[in-house]
N, C-alpha and C positions, 0 to 999 in steps of 0.2 A: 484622589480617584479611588484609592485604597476603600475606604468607607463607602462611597457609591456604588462601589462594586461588590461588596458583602453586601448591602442591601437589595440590590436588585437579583443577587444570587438569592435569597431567602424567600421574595417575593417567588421566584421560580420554583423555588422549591416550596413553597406552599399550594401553588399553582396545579406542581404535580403531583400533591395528596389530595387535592380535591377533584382533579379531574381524576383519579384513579378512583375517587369514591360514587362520584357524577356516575361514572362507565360502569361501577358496579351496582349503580342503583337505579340506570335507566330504564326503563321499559321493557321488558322482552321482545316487544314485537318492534322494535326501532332497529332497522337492519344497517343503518349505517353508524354504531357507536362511535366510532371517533367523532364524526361531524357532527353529534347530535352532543357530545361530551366539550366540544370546542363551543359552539354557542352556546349553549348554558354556560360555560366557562367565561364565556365574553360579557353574557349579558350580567352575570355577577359583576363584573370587573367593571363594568361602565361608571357607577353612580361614584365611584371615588373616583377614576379618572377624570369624570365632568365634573366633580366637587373644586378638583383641585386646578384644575383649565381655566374655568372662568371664576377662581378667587384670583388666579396666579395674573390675568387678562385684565383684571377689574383694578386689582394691584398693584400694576407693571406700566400704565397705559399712561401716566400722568404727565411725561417729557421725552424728550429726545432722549436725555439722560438715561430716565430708566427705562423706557424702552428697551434701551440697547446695551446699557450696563448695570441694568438693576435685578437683583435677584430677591427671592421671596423662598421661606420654607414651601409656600404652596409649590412655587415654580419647581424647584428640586425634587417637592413631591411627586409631582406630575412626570416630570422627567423619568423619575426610576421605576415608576408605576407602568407609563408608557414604553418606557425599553422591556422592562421585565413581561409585560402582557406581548408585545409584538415578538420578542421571543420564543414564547411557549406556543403562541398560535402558529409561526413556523414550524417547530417541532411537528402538533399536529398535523396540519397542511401537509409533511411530507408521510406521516403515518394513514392518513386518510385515503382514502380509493381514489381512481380517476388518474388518467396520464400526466404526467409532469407537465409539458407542453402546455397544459390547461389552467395550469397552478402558476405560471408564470408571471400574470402582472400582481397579482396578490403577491406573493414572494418580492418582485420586486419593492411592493408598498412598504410591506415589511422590512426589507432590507432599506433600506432609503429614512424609514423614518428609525431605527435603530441607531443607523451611521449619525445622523442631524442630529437626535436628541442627546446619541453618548459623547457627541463631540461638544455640545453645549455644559456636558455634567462636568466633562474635561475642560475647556475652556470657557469658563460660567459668562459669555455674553448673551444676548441676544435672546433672553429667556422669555420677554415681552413676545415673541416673533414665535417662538415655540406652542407658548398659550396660545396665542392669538389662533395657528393651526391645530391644534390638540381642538378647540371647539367643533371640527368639525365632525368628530366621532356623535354629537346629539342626533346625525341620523342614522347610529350607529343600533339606536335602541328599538327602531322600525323594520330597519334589515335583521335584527334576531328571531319578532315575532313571526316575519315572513320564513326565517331560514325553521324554525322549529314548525310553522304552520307544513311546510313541504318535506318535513324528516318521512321517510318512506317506511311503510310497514305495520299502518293502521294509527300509530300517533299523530300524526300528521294530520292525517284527516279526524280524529277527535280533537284535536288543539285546536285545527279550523271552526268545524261546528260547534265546539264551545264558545270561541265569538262571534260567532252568527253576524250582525249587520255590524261589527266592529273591528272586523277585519278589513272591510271596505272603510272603513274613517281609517285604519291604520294605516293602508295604500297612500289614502291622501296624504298623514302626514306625514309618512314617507314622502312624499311628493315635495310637500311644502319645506319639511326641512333640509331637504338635496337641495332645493331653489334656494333658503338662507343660508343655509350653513357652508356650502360647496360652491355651488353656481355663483354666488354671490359673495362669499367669504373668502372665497382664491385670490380673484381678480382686488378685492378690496384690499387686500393683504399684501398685495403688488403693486399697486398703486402707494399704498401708505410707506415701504419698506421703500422705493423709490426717491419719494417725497422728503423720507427722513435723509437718505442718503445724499441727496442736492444737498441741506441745509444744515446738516449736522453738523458743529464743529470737528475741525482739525487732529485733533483732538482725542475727538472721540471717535473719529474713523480710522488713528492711528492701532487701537485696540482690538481690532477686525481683522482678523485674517484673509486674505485673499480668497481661501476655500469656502471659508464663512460667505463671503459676498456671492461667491459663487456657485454652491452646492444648495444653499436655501432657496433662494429663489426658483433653484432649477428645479428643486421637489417641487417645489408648487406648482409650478409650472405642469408638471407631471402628473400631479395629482387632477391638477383642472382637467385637465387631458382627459385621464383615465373617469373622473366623475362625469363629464361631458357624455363620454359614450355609456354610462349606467342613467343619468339622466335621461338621457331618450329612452331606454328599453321601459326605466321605471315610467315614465308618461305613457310608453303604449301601452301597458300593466296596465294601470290607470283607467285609462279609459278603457278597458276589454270591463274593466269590475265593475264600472258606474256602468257598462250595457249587460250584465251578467253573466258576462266569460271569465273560464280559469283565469288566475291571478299567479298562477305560480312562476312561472318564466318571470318575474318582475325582480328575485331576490339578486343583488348585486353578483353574489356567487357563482351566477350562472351568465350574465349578461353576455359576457364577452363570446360565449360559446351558444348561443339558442338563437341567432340572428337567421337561419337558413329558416329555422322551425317556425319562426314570425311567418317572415314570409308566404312558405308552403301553406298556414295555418288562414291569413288574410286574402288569400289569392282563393282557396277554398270557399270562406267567406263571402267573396265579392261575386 
């Protein structure tokens, strides 16, 4: 654990020279630097996250066996990449404006996949089941465009009008990768962990911890939850952009707390 643990400390600490350089090279006119310093932070951080998710997925998927006891450098990689990022994005989160209250289930995401992922570094099973979730950060790279399209204070809206009609493809595929990756990647992932669980040998369910059987599925469970309720807000997004209303209420960031503002905004409408 020794070794896991210096690297995911270096990751952090590299984490926090670049976001201190992001902060010092943003825009002047971006009045939110922390959160405009956290997604560029993120959106860096994805393409080796999803490098290493779906080798470690691709690599892991082949048996019961490894499934559930097979480990891979990608999967390790993944792992310390993903604690070390959900880390630092806490940090931020608590440096950033807005009431705690409101920072709530993000925090718990973060907390939750921290707990799952350090507990797989520590007892290396289940790394197949880790991948398989890590996948769904790919519409992780839709929510940046959107959170950098709305940074407030005249960037925002040039990052917008600089993609012009490809802000609306970007909605969609936001749209479409919350339906594959989430909507549809939770449930399937519940089903499968299930499935393996009935049929597994003896064996190899003596190697699982009780917290294991129990703490993973409940993230997911969690996480469907919480994507369920970004899911609708991002389709009503959706559709305001394909009739050419603001788009901005649709970033994950804000889902949980603009649900009055829908409302008040559609009833005006109608």
């Amino acid at each position: 654990m020794g070794a896991h643990l210096a690297i995911v400390a270096r990751y952090v600490a590299a984490q926090g020279v670049a976001a201190a350089a992001i902060h010092r090279l943003a825009p002047k006119d971006v009045k939110d630097r922390v959160g405009f310093t956290r997604d560029v932070l993120m959106a860096l951080g994805l393409p080796l996250i999803l490098l290493h998710t779906f080798r470690g997925t691709l690599g892991l998927r082949g048996s019961v066996g490894t499934r559930w006891e097979g480990t891979s450098a990608d999967s390790f990689e993944f792992l310390r990449v993903y604690v070390a990022v959900n880390t630092f994005q806490s940090i931020l989160d608590c440096l950033g404006p807005g009431p705690l209250k409101k920072k709530v289930p993000m925090f718990a995401h973060h907390l939750l996949s921290i707990v799952c992922f350090s507990t797989a570094l520590v007892h290396p099973v289940c790394h197949f089941w880790a991948c398989l979730a890590g996948c769904c950060e790919s519409s992780t790279v839709f929510v940046m465009v959107l959170n950098l399209s709305k940074a407030e204070g005249g960037f925002g809206d040039r990052f917008k009008r600089g993609l012009g009609k490809l802000f609306v493809a970007n909605g969609a595929f936001l749209w479409l990768a919350f339906l594959c990756f989430r909507m549809v990647l939770f449930p399937s992932w519940l089903v499968m962990w299930c499935k393996d669980l009935y049929s597994m040998p003896n064996a190899i369910r003596a190697g699982i911890t009780y917290f294991e059987l129990a703490m993973y599925p409940t993230t997911i469970v969690f996480l469907l939850v919480l994507s369920s309720g970004w899911f609708q807000r991002i389709h009503s997004g959706l559709m305001k952009a394909v009739r050419g209303k603001d788009t901005k209420e649709i970033s994950p960031t804000l889902l949980l707390n603009k649900k009055a503002a829908f409302c008040q905004e559609d009833c005006k409408a109608n």
